[in-house]
Backbone as CSV, one residue per row, in Angstrom:
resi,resn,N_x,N_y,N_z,CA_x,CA_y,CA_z,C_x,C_y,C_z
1,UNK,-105.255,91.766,-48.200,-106.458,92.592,-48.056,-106.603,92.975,-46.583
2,UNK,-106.339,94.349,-45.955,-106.380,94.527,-45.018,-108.052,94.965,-44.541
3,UNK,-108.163,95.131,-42.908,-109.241,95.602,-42.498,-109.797,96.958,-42.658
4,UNK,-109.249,97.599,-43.234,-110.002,98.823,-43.748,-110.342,98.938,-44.863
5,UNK,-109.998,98.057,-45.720,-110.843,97.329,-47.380,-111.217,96.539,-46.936
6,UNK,-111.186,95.468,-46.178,-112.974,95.119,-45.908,-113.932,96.018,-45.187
7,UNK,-113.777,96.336,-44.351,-114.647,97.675,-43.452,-115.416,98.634,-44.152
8,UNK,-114.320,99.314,-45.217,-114.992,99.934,-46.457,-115.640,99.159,-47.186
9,UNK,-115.500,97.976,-47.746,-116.335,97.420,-48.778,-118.097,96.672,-47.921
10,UNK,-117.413,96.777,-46.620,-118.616,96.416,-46.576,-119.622,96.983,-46.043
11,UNK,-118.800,98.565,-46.039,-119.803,99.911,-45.360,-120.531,100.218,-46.561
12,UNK,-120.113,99.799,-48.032,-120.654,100.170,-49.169,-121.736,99.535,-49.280
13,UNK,-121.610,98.309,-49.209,-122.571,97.201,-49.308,-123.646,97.557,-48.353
14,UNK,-123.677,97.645,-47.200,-124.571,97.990,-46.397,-125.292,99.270,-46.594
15,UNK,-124.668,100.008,-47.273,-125.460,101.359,-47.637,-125.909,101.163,-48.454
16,UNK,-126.076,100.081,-49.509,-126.877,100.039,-50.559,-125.987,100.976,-52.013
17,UNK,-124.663,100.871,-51.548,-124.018,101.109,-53.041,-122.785,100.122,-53.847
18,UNK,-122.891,99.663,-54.877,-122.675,98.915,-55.693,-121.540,99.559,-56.194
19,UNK,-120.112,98.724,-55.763,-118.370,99.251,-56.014,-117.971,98.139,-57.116
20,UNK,-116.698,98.269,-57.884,-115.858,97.416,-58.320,-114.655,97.692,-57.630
21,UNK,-114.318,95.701,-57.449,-112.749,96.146,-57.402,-111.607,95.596,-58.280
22,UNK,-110.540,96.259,-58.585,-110.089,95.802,-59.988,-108.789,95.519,-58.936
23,UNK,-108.644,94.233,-59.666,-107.086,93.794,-59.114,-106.059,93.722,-59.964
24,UNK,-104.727,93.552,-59.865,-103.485,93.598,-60.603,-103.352,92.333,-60.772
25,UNK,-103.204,91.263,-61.572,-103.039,89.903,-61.558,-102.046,89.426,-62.145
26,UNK,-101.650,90.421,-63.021,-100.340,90.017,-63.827,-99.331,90.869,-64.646
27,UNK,-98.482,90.940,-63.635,-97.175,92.375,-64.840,-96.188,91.886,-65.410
28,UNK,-96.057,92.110,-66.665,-95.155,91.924,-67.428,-94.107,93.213,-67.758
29,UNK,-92.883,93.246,-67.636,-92.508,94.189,-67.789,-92.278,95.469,-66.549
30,UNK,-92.530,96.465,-66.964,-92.426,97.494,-65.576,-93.333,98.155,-65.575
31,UNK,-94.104,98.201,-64.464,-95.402,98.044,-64.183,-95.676,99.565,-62.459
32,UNK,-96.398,100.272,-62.170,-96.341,101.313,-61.251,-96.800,100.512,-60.055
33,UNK,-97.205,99.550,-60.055,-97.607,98.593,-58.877,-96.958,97.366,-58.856
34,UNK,-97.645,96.217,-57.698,-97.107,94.946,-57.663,-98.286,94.359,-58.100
35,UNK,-98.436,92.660,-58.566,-99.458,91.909,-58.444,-100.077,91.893,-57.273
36,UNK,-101.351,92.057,-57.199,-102.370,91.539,-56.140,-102.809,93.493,-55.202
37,UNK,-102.027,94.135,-55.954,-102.690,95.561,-55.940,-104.234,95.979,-56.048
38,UNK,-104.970,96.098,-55.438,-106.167,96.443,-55.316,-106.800,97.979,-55.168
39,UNK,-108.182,98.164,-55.870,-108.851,99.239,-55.519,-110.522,99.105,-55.442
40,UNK,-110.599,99.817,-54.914,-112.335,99.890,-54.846,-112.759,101.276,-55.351
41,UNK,-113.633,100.853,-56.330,-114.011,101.981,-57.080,-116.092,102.217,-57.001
42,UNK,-116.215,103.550,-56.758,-117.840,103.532,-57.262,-118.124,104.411,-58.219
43,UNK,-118.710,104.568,-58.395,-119.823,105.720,-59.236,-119.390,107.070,-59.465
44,UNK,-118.491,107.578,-57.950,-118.350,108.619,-57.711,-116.575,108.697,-57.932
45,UNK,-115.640,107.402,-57.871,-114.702,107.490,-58.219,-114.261,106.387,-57.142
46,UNK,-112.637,106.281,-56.732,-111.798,105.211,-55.990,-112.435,106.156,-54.858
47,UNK,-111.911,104.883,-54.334,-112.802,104.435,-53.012,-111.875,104.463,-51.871
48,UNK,-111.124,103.421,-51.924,-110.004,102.850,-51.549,-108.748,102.263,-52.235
49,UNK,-107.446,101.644,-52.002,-106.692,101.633,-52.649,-105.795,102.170,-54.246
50,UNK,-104.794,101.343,-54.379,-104.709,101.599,-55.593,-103.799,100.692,-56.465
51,UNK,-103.762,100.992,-57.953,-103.561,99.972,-58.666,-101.962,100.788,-59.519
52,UNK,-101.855,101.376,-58.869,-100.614,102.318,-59.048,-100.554,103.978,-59.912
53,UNK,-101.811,104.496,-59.615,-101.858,105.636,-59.945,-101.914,106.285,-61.106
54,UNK,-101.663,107.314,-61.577,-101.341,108.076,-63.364,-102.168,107.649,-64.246
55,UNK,-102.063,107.600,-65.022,-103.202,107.590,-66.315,-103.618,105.905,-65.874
56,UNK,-102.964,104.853,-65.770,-103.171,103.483,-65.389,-104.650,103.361,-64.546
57,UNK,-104.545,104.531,-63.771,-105.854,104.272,-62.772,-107.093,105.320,-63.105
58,UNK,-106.265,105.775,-63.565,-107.727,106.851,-64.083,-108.377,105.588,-65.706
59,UNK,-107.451,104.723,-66.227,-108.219,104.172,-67.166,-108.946,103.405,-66.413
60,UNK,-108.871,102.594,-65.407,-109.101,101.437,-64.440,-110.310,102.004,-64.058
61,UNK,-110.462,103.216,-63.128,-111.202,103.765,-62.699,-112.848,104.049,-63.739
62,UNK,-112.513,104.626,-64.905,-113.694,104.695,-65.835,-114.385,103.353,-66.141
63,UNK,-113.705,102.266,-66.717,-113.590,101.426,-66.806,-114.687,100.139,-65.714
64,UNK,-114.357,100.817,-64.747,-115.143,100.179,-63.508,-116.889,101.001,-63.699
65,UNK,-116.710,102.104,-63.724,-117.378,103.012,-63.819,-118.415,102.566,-65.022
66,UNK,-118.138,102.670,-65.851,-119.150,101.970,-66.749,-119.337,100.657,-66.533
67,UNK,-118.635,99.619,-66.151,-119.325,98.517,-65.104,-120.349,98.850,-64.172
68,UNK,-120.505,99.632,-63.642,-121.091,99.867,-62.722,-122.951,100.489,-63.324
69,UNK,-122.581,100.818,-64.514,-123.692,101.609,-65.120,-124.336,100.274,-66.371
70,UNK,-123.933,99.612,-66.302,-124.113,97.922,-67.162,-124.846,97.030,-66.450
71,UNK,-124.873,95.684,-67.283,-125.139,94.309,-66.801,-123.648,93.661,-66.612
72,UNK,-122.875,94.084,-66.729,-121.409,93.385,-66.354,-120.842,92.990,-65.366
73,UNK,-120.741,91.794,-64.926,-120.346,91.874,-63.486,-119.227,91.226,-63.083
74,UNK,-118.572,91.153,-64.291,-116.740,90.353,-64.116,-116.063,90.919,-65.626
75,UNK,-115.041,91.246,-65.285,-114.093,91.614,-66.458,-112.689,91.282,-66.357
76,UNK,-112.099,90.990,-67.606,-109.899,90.870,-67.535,-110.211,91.413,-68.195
77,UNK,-109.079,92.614,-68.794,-108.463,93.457,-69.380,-106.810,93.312,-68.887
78,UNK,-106.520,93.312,-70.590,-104.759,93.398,-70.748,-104.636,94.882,-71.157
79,UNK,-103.588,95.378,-70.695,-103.204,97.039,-71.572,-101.706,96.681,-71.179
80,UNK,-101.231,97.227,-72.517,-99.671,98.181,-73.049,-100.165,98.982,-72.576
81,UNK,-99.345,99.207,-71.426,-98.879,100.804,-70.657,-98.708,101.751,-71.743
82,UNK,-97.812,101.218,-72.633,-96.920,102.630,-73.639,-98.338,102.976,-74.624
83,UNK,-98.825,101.490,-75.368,-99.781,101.956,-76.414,-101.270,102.031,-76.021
84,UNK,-101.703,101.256,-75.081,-102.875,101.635,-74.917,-103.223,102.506,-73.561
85,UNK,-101.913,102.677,-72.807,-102.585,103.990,-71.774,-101.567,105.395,-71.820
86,UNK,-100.681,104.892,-73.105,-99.728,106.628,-73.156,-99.158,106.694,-71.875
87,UNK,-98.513,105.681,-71.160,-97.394,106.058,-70.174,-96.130,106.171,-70.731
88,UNK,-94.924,105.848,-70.295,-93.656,106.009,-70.370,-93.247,104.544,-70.393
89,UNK,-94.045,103.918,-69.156,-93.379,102.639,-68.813,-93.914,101.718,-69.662
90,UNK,-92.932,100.636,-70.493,-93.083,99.845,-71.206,-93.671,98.090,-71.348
91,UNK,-94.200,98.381,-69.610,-94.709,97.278,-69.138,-96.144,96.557,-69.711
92,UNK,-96.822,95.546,-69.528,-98.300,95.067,-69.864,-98.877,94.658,-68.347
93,UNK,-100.075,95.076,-68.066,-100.627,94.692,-66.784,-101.842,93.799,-66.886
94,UNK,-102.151,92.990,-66.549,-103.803,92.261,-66.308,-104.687,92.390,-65.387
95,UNK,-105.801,93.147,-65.766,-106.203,93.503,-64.277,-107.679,92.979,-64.605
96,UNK,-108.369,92.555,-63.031,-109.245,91.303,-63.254,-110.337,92.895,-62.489
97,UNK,-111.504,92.852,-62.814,-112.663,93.921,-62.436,-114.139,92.755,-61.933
98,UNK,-114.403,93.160,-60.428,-115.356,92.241,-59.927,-116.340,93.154,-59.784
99,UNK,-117.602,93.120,-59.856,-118.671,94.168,-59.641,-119.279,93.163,-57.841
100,UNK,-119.051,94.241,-56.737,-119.878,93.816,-55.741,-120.770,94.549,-55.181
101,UNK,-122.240,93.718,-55.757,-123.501,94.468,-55.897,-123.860,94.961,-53.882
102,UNK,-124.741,95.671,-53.648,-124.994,96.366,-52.338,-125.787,94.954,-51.773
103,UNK,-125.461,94.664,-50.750,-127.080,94.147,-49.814,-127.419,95.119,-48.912
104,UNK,-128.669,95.409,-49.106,-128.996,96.450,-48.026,-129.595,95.596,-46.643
105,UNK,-128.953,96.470,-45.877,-129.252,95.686,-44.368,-130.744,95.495,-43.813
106,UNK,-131.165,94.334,-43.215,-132.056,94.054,-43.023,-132.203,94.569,-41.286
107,UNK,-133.247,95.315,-40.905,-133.407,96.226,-40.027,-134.575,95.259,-39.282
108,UNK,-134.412,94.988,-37.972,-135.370,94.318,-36.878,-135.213,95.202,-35.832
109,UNK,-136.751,95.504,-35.275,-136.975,96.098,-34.129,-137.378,94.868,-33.380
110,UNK,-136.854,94.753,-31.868,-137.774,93.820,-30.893,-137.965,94.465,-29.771
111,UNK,-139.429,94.898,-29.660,-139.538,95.566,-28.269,-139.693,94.602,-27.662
112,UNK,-139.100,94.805,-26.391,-139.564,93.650,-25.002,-137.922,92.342,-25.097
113,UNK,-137.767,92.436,-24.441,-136.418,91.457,-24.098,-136.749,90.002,-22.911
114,UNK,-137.952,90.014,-22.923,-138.443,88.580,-22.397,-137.485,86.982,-22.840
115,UNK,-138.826,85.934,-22.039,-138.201,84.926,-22.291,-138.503,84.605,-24.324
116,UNK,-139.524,84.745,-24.223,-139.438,84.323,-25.958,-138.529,85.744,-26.862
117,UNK,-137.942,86.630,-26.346,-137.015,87.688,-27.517,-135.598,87.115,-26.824
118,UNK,-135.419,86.809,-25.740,-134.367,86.137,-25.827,-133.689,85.041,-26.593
119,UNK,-134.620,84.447,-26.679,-134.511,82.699,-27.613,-134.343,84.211,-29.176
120,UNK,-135.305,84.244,-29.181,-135.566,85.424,-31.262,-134.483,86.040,-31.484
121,UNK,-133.886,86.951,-30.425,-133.011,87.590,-30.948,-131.579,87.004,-31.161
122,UNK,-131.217,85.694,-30.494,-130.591,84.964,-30.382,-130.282,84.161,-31.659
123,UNK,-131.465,83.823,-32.183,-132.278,82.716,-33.594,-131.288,84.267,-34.569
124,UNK,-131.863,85.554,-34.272,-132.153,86.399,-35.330,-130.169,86.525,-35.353
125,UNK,-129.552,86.874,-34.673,-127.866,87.157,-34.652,-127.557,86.009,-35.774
126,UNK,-127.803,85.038,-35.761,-127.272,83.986,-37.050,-127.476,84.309,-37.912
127,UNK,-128.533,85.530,-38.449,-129.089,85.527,-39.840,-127.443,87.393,-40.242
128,UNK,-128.157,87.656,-41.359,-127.172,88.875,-41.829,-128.232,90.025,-41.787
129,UNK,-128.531,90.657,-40.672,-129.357,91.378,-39.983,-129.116,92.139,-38.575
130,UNK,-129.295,93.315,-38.651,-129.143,94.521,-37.478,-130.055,94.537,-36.800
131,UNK,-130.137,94.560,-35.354,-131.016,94.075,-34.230,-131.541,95.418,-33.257
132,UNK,-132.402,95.735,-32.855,-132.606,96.838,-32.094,-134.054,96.224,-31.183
133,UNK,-133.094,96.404,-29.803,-134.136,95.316,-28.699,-134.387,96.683,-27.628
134,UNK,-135.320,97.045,-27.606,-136.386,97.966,-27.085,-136.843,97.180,-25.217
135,UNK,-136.113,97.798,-24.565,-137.094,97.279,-23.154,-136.813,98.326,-22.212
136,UNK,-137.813,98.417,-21.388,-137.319,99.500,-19.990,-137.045,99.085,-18.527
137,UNK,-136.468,97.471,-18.526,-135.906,96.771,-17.664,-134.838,96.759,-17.835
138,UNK,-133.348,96.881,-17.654,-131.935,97.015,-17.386,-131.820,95.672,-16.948
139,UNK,-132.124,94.523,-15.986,-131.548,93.079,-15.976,-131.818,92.414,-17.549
140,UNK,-133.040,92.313,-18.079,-133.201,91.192,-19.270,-132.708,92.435,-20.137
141,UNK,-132.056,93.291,-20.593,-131.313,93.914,-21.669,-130.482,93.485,-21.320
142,UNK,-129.494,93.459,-20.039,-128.256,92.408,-19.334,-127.866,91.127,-20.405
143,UNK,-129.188,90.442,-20.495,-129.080,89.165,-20.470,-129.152,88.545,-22.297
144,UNK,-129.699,90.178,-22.405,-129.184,89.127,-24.173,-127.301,89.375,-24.549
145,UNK,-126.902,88.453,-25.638,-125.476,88.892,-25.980,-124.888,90.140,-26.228
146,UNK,-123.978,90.261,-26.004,-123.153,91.169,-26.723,-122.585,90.441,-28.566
147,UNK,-122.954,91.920,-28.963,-122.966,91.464,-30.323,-123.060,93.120,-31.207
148,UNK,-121.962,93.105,-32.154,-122.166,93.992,-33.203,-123.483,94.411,-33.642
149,UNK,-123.925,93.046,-34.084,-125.387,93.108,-35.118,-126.669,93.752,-34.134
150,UNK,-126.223,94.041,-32.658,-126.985,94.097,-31.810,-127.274,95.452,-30.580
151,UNK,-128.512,96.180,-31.170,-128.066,97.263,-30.151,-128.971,97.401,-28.779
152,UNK,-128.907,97.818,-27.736,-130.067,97.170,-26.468,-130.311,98.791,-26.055
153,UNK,-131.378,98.627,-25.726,-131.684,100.740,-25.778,-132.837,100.147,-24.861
154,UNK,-132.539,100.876,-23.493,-133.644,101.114,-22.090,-133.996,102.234,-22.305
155,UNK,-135.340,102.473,-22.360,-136.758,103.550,-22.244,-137.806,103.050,-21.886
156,UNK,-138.544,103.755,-21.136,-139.719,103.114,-19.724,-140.911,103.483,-20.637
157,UNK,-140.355,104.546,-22.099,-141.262,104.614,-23.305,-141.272,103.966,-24.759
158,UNK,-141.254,102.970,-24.629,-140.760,102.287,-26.078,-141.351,102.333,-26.886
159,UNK,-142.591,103.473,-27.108,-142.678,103.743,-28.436,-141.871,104.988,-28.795
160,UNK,-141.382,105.913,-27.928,-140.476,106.316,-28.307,-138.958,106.326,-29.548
161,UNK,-139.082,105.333,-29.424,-137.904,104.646,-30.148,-138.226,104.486,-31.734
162,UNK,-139.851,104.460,-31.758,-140.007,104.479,-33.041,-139.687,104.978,-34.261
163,UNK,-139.345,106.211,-33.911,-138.738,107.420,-34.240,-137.150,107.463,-34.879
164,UNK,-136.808,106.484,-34.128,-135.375,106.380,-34.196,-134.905,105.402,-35.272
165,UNK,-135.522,104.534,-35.795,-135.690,103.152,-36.401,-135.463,103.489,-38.154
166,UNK,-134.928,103.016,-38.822,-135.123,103.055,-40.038,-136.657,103.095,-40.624
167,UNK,-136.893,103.321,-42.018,-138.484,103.343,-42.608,-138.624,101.985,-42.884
168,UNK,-137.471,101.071,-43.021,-137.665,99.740,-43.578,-137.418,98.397,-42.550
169,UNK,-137.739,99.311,-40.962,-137.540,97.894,-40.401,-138.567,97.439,-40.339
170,UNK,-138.328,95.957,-39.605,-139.458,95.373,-39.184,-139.625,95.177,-37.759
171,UNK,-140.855,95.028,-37.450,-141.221,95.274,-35.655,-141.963,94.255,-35.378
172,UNK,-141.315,94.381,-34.150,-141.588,92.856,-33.079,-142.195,93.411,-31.834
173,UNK,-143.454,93.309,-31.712,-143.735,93.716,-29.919,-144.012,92.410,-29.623
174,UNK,-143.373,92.234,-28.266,-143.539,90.767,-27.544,-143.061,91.376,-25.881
175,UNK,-143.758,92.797,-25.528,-143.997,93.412,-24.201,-144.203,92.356,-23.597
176,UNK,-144.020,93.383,-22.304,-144.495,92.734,-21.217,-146.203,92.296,-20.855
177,UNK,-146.748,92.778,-21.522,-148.179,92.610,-21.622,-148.935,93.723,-22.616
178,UNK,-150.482,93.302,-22.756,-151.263,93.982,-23.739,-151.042,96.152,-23.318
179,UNK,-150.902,96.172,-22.016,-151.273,97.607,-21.989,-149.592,98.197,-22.666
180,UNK,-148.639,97.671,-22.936,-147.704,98.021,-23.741,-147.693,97.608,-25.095
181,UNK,-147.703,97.082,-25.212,-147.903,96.341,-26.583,-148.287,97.468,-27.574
182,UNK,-149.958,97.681,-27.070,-150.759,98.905,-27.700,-150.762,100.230,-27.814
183,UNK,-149.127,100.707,-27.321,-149.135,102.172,-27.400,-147.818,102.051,-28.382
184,UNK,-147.516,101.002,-28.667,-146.156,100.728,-29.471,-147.090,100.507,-31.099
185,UNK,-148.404,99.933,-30.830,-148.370,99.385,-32.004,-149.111,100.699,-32.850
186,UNK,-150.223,101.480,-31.646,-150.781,102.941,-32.393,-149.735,103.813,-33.272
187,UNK,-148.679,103.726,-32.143,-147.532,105.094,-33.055,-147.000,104.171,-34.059
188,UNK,-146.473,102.895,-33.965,-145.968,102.501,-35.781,-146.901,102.696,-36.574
189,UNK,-148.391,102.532,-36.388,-149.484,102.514,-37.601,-149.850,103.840,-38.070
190,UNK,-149.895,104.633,-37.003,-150.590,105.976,-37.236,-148.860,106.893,-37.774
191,UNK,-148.324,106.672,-37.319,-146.551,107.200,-37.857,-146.089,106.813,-38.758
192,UNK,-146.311,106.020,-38.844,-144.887,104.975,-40.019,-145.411,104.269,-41.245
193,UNK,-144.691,104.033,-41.498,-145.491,103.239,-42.930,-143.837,101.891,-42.704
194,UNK,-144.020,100.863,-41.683,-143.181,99.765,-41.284,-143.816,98.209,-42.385
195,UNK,-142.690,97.679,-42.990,-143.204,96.661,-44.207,-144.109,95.696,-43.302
196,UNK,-143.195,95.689,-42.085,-143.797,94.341,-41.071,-144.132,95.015,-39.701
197,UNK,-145.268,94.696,-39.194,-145.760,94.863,-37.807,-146.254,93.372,-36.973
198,UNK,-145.930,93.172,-36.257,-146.668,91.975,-35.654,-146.449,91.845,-34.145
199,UNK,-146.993,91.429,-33.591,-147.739,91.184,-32.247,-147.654,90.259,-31.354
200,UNK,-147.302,89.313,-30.300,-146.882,88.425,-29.939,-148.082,87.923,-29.295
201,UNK,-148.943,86.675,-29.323,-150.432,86.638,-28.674,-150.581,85.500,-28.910
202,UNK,-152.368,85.156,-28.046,-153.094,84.407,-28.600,-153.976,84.647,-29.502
203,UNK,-154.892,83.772,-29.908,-155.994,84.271,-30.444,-157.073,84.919,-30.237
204,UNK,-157.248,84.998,-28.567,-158.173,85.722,-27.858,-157.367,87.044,-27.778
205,UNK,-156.313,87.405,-27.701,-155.093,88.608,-27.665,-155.628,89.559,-28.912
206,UNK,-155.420,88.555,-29.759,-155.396,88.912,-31.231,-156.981,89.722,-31.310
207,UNK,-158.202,89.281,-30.876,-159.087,89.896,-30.941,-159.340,91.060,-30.064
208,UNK,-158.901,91.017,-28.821,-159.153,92.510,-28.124,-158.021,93.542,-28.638
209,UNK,-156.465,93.400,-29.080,-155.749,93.946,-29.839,-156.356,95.149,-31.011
210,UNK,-156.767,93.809,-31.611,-157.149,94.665,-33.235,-158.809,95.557,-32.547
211,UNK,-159.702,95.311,-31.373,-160.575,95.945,-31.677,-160.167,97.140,-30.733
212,UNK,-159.217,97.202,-29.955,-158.640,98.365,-29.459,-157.872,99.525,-30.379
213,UNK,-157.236,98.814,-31.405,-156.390,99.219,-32.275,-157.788,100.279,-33.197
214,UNK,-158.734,99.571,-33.532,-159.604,100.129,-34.120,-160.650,101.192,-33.409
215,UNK,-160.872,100.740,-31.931,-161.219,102.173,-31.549,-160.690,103.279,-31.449
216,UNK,-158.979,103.158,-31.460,-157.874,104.221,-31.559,-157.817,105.233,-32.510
217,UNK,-158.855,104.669,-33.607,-158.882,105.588,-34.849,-158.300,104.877,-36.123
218,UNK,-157.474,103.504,-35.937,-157.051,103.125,-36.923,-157.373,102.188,-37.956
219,UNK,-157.111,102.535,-38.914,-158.472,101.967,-39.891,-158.175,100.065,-40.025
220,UNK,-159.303,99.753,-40.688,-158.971,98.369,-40.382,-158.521,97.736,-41.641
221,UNK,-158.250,98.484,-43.004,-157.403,98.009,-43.937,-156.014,97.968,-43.091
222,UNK,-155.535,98.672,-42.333,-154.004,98.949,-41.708,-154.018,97.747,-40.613
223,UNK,-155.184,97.356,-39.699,-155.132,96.793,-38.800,-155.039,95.141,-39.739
224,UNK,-155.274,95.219,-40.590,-155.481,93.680,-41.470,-154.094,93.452,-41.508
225,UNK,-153.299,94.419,-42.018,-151.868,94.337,-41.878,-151.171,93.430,-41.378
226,UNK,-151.805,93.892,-40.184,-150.638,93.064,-38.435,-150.807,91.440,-38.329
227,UNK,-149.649,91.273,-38.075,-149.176,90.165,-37.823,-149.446,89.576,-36.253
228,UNK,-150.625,89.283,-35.535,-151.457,88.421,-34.884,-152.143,87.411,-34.838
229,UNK,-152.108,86.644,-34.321,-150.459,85.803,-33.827,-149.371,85.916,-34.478
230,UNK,-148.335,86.385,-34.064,-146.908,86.768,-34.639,-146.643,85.093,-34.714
231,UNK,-145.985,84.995,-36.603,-145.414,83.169,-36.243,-146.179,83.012,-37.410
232,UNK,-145.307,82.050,-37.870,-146.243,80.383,-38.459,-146.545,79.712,-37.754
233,UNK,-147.566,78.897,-38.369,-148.453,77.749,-37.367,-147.360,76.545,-36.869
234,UNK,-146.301,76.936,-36.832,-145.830,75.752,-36.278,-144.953,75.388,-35.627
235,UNK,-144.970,74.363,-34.096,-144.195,74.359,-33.031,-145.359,74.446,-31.941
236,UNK,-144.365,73.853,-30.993,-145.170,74.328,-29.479,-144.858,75.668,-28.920
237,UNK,-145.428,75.636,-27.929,-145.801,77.267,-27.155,-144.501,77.699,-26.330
238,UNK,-143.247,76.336,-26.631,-141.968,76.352,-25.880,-141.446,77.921,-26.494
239,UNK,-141.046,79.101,-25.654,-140.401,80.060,-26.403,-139.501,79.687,-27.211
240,UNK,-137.861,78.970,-27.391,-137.148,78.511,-28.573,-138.293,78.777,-30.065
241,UNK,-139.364,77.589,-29.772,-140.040,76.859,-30.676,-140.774,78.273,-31.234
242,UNK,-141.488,79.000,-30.447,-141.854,80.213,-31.012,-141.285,81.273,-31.783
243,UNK,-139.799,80.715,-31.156,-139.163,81.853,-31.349,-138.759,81.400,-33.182
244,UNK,-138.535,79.834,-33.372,-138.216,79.838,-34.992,-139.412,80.097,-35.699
245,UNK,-140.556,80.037,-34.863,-141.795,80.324,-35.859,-141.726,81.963,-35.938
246,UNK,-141.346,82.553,-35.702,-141.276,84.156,-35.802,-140.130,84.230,-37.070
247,UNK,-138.761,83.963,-36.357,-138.096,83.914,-37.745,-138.194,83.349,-39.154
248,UNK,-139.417,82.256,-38.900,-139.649,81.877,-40.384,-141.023,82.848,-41.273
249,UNK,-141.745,83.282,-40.187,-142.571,84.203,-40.803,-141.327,85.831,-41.298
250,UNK,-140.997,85.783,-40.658,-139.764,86.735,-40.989,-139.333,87.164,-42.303
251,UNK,-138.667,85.984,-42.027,-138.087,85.514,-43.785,-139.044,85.350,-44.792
252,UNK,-140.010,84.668,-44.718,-141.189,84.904,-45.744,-141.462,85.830,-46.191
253,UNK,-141.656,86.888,-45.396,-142.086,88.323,-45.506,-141.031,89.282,-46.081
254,UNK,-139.968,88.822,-45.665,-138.865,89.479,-46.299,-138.785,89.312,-47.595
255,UNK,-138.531,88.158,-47.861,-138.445,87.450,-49.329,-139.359,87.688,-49.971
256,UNK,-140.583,87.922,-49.992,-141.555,88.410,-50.520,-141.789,89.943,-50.831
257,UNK,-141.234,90.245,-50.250,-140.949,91.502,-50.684,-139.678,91.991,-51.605
């Protein structure tokens, strides 16, 4: 299995589309492929590879295809080449059909690259999740990893960026202080319709926040929303410690949805 069948299979997955792949497991006879021949098939047809072409793969191919439109999510099938797919060649093949359903990627915004998004985004790279860390300082964007799952974007406007973000991420402001915080959090509420919003604070934070938020124009069913104090109740005020209480409210929220 080379890197461009995984790359593809898992560009599928991440897009939220649901492939089979049917493998060759066993030839008897003379056969248009070898064992361990692979393809990836969707909805729309092969994907990648092949299982040796001609009528063999166009049966393979449907075959998947109505897998795909089912509750089926594993199949063997034996075929006579000659009698059950009208080739020439007099061989029997076994081919094994896996259905691999989509995960759609889980989308995190973190504005602010401080000491507590350092520890978070750090916590957050372990999980199976795409990272987008928002700051308009160039040293602490420096200072988080390099990482795939991870993209670092300097603007001295970070609500800007809002714009740019999927409809289904979730957002993290943990600025440099309240007078940023609050121009990040107007444009997600009044713009976006984001599953998760939350806020990095105290409880005294939490109250001048939401009544700023509400003189802004924004209503206070939306402001009930937000996540102030960002976190579960639990841990000390150590950033690390904050930082797993963010990821476990995270996941809650995720999962719950």
């Amino acid at each position: 299995m080379n890197n461009e069948f995984l790359s593809l299979l898992n560009q599928h997955k991440s897009d939220g589309v649901d492939v089979v792949i049917a493998t060759l497991v066993k030839v008897r006879g003379s056969a248009p492929q070898e064992v361990g021949a692979k393809i990836i098939i969707s909805q729309k047809g092969a994907v990648f590879g092949t299982i040796g072409g001609g009528r063999v793969e166009v049966k393979t191919i449907t075959h998947a295809q109505d897998m795909l439109a089912s509750s089926i999510d594993h199949d063997f099938l034996e075929w006579n080449l000659q009698t059950d797919v009208a080739m020439t060649c007099g061989g029997v093949v076994s081919l094994f059909f896996e259905k691999i359903k989509s995960t759609p990627t889980w989308n995190i915004a973190v504005f602010g690259a401080g000491h507590v998004a350092q520890e978070l985004v750090r916590l957050l790279l372990k999980l199976d999740c795409q990272i987008t860390c928002v700051d308009p300082r160039q040293d602490w964007l420096n200072k988080l990893p390099d990482n795939n799952k991870l993209t670092r974007i300097l603007n001295m406007d970070m609500k800007q960026e809002l714009k740019n973000l999927k409809s289904d991420s979730f957002i993290v402001s943990m600025t440099m202080g309240h007078s940023y915080d609050i121009p990040i959090l107007i444009e997600a509420m009044n713009s976006f319709n984001f599953p998760y919003i939350g806020v990095i604070g105290s409880e005294g934070k939490s109250k001048i926040i939401k009544s700023d938020l509400l003189s802004s124009g924004i209503s206070q069913k939306t402001i009930d929303r937000l996540f102030c104090p960002i976190g579960e109740p639990i841990g000390s005020n150590h950033p690390t410690e904050i930082a797993f209480s963010i990821v476990a409210q995270l996941l809650k929220v995720r999962d719950a949805k």
